[in-house]
N, C-alpha and C positions, 0 to 999 in steps of 0.2 A: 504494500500500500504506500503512493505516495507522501510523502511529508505533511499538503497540502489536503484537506477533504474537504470536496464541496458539500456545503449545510444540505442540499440536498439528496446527497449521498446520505449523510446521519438521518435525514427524517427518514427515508428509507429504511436505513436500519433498524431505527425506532419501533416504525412498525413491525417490522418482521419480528423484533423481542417481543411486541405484545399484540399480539396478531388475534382476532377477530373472534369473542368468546360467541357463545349466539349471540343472536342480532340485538335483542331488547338492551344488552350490555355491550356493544359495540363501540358505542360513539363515545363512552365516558373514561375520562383522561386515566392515564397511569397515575400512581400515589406513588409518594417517597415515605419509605418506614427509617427511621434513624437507628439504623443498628447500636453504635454508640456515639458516644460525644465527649470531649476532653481527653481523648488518646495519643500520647505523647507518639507512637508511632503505630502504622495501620501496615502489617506483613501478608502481601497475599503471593498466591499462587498465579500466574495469568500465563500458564501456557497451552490453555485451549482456550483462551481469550481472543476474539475478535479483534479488538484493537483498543488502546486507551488515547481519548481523544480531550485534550485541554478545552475546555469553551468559554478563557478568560476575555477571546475578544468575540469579534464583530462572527469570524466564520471557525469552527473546529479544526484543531490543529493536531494533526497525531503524534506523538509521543511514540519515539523508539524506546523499545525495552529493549536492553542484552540481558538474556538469558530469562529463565522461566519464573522466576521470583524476584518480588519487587520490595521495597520496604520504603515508607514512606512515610515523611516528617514535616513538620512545618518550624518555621525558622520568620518572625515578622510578616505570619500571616501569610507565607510564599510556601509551596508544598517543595519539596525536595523528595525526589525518587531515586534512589538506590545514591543517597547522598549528595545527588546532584539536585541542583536548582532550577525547576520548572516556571514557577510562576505563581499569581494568585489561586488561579483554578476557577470553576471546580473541572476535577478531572471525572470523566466518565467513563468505566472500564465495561464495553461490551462484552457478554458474552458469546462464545463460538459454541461448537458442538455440544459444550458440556456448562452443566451450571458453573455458577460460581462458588468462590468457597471461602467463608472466613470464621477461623476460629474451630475451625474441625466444625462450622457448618454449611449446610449448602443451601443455596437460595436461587430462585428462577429470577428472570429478570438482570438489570445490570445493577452496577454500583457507580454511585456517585460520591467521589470524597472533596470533602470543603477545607478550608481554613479558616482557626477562628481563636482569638486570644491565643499564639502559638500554640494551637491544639489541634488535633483531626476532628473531622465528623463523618460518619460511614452512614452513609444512607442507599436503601435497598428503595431500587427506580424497578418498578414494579405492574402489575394490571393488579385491579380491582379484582378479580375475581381468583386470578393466583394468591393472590394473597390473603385471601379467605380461607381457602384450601389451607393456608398454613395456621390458620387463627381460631377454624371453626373444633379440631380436634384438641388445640390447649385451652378453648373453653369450658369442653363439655366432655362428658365419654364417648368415645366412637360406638363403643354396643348399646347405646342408649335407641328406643322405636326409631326410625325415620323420620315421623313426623315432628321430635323434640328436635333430633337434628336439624332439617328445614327451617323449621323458626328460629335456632339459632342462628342460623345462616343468615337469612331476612334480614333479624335484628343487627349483629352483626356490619351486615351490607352496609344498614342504613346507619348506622351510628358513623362508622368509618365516613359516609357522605356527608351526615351533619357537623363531623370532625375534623375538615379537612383545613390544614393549616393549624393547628392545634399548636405547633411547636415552630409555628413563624420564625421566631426568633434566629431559630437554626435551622432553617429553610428545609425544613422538612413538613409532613402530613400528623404522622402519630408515632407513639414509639412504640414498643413492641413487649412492654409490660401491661399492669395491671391498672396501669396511671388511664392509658388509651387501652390497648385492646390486646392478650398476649396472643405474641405469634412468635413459631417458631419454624420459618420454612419449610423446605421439603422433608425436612426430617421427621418431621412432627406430622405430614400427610396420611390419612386414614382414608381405603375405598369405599367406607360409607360415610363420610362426611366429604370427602371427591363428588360423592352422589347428592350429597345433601346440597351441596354449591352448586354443581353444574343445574341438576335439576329447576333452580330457582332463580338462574343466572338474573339478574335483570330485575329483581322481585325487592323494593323494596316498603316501607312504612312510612304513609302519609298521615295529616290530620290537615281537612278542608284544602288539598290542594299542594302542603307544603312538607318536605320531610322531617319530620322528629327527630329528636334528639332522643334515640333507642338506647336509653339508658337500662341495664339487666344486672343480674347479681344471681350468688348461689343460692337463699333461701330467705323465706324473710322467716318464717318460725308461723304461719297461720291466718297471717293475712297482710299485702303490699303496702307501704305507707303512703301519704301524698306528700308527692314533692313540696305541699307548701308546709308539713310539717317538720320536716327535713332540711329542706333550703331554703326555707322563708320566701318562694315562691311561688303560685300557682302556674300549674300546666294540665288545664284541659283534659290531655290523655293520660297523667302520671298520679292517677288518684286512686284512695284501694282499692284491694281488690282478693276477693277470699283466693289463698294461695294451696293448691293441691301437692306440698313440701311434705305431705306426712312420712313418707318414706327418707325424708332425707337424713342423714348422720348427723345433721347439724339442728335438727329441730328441736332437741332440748340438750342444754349445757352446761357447765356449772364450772369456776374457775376461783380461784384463792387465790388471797394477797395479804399476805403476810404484813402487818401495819407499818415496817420498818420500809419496806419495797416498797410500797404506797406513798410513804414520804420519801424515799428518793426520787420517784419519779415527780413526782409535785414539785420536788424543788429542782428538777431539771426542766420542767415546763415551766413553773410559777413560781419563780424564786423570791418575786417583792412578799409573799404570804410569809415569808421564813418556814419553821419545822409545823405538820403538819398537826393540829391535835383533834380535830373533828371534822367529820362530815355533816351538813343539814340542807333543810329546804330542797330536798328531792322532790321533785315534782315528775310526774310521770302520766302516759295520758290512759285515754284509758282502755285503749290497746296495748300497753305496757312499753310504749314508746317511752325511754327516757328522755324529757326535754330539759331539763338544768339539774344543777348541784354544784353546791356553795362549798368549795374549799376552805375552811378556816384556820389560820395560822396564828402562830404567836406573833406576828407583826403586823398582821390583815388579812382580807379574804379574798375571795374571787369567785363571782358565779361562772359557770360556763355550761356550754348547751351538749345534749348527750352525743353529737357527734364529738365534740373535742376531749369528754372522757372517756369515752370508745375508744379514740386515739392515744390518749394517756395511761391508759390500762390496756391497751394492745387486746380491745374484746372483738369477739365474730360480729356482733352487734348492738344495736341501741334498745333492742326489746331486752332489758333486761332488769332484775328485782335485784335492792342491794339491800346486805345485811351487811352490819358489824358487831363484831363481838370484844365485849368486855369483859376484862380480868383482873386481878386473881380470883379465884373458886369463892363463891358459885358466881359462874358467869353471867353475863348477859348479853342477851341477843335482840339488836335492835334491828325491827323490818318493815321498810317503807314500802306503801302498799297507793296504788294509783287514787287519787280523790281523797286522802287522808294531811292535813300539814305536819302530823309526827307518828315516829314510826312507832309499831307494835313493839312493845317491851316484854320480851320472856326470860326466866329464870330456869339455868338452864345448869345440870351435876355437872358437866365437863364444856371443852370447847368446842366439842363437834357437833356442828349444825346441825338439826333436828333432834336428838335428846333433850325434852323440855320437863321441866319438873312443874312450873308454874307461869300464870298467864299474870304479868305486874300491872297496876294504874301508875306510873310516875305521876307528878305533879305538874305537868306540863303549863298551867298556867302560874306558876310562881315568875318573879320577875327574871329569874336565871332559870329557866325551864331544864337547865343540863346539871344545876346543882347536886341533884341526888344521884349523880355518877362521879362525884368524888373525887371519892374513894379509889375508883379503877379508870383503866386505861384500857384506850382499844390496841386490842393484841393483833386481830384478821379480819381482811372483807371475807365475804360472802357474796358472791354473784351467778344467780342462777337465769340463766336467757334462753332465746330460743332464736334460731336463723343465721343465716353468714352472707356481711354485705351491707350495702346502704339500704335495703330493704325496699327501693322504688321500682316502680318498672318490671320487667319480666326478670319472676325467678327460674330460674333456671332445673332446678327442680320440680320446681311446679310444672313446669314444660313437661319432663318426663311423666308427672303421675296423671295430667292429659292424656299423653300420646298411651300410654298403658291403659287409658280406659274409653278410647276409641277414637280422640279427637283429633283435628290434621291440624297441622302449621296455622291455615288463616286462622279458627276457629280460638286456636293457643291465641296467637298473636292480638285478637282481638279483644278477648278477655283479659288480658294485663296492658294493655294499651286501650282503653275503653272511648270509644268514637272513631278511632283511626281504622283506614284501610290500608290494604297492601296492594301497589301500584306498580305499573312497571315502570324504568327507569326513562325510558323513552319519553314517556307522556310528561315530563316535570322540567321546567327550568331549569339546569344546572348553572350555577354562576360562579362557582368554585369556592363559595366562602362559607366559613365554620358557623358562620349565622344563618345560616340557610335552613336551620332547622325550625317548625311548627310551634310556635310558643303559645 
């Protein structure tokens, strides 16, 4: 290949990497997945590579490799290959016969590397629908019905559409965790989620006309929450919705935290509170959504809402009941229960939750309502929940216990998305921007 490639040579090539899924998904652009970002050097293999072609200027320019392995650095935002100096970039590494490959793994489509704060960025230049193939089997189980498959896939589709640009910044689409959507290229490919994608190429979720933001999770624990209890927004389609999780592993749970852990992490998140000595003002709805709880310190307090102590107690979710327990013998077990301002107080032989001897009245309206604990200290939480995930949108379990009792992808998709249809991709506006979703 000459030194020199005419641009319309590359668009040519372009296509032939993402050449023509069925038609209903034909015309919609390839997506850039950010393999990673801030990598001091980017080692690949490119000797069934097509060519690496620079497109810092006006037309692409090819880049001679010697030999089959390249290794690749930035130095003032300039890429350097095999220690020599290319330029800004970005470079685009076609592939030839055979995928590509980084990191012992392999990926369809080509690679695009950037420069950025003298760092790499690896991004997977891609089609939409190859890249579901790699995303729809690290979501879900492959031996899950067809029909849970399908819906995942839909969803899936559509989110990736309403997503696009997510990670602007570094000119990419989405990345390839849990943040956007995980994917794990060809490696990760299953023949029946191959089938679940191909089948529904082109299929994705509207509301009046525009796509959703198909937001999904592993379970909510019995029924979906609404987005506006969640994100303090309303969305239309993102309201509950009785969840068919009963089978999931995750539907009831229970997790300990030792009062010491408890305060580390409190003062790794909320250090102005100081050491941590009470928990209050649990408020919870009554779905058993936790929605706040007041951190109280020896320096001050801090309410926050049950996504950010989900986060801070690293739980499956916000449907959750908190106990704590106080010591020395005979303990006490205090348990906040939804529609109550304090919790139930039991008396209790030892520290293990559920052994209760006695049912106590504290004096809750005295002017220090926490006075007649003294005496003791909290030793441990107590958190018993149910579900894994922000809890909106389609569970993904709940998909399954559908598809096991007769019902197809639309029929899923509709009931956790309640008003929306599923559309082809054809028939909608694409305008390429991550606000393009149904609010």
């Amino acid at each position: 290949m000459g030194k020199f490639v005419n641009l319309f040579v590359v668009l040519t090539v372009i296509i032939i990497m993402y050449p023509a899924t069925p038609a209903r998904a034909a015309d919609f652009r390839p997506i850039k997945i950010g393999l990673a970002t801030e990598q001091d050097q980017i080692a690949l293999n490119v000797a069934d590579a097509e060519a690496i072609l620079d497109l810092a200027g006006t037309e692409p320019v090819n880049v001679p490799v010697p030999g089959d392995q390249v290794i690749m650095t930035a130095c003032d935002d300039q890429i350097t290959l095999n220690f020599m100096p290319v330029g800004p970039g970005p470079l685009l590494v076609i592939p030839g016969s055979s995928s590509l490959v980084w990191n012992q793994h392999h990926y369809r489509g080509g690679f695009l590397i950037s420069a950025k704060n003298n760092h790499l960025i690896l991004i997977n230049f891609i089609s939409l629908e190859d890249y579901l193939r790699g995303v729809v089997p690290r979501e879900v189980m492959a031996s899950w019905p067809l029909a849970a498959l399908k819906a995942q896939a839909i969803a899936a589709r559509t989110y990736a559409i309403a997503s696009l640009g997510r990670h602007g910044s570094d000119n990419f689409d989405l990345c390839p965790t849990d943040h956007c959507q995980v994917y794990g290229g060809i490696d990760s490919e299953k023949a029946s989620t191959d089938i679940a994608v191909t089948s529904t190429a082109g299929e994705i979720i509207t509301y009046r006309g525009k796509v959703i933001s198909a937001v999904y999770h592993s379970s909510s624990g019995g029924s979906t929450f609404d987005a506006a209890n969640v994100w303090n927004f309303s969305v239309p389609y993102l309201k509950s919705a009785i969840d068919w999780d009963q089978n999931s592993p995750y539907n009831q749970w229970t997790r300990y935290l030792n009062w010491n852990e408890l305060q580390g992490l409190v003062s790794h998140y909320y250090p102005l509170i100081g050491r941590l000595q009470r928990v209050s003002d649990i408020v919870s709805a009554s779905d058993g959504q936790l929605l706040r709880i007041t951190l109280q310190g020896d320096l001050g307090e801090n309410t926050i809402n049950g996504d950010q102590f989900r986060a801070l107690a690293g739980l499956p979710s916000v449907r959750v009941q908190i106990g704590v327990i106080y010591g020395p013998a005979p303990f006490v077990n205090l348990w906040w229960s939804p529609g109550s301002p304090y919790p139930e107080a039991l008396m209790a032989d030892n520290a293990i939750s559920g052994l209760v001897a006695d049912v106590l009245t504290p004096p809750w309206d005295l002017p220090d309502p926490w006075s007649w604990l003294e005496d003791k200290e909290p030793i441990r939480m107590v958190l018993r929940g149910s579900g894994w995930g922000h809890g909106v949108g389609l569970s993904q379990w709940g998909a399954r216990g559908m598809a096991d009792a007769g019902y197809n992808e639309s029929q899923i998709l509709e009931h956790y998305y309640p008003g929306a249809t599923i559309t082809d991709i054809g028939n909608i506006h694409m305008d390429g921007s991550k606000n393009n979703a149904g609010q």
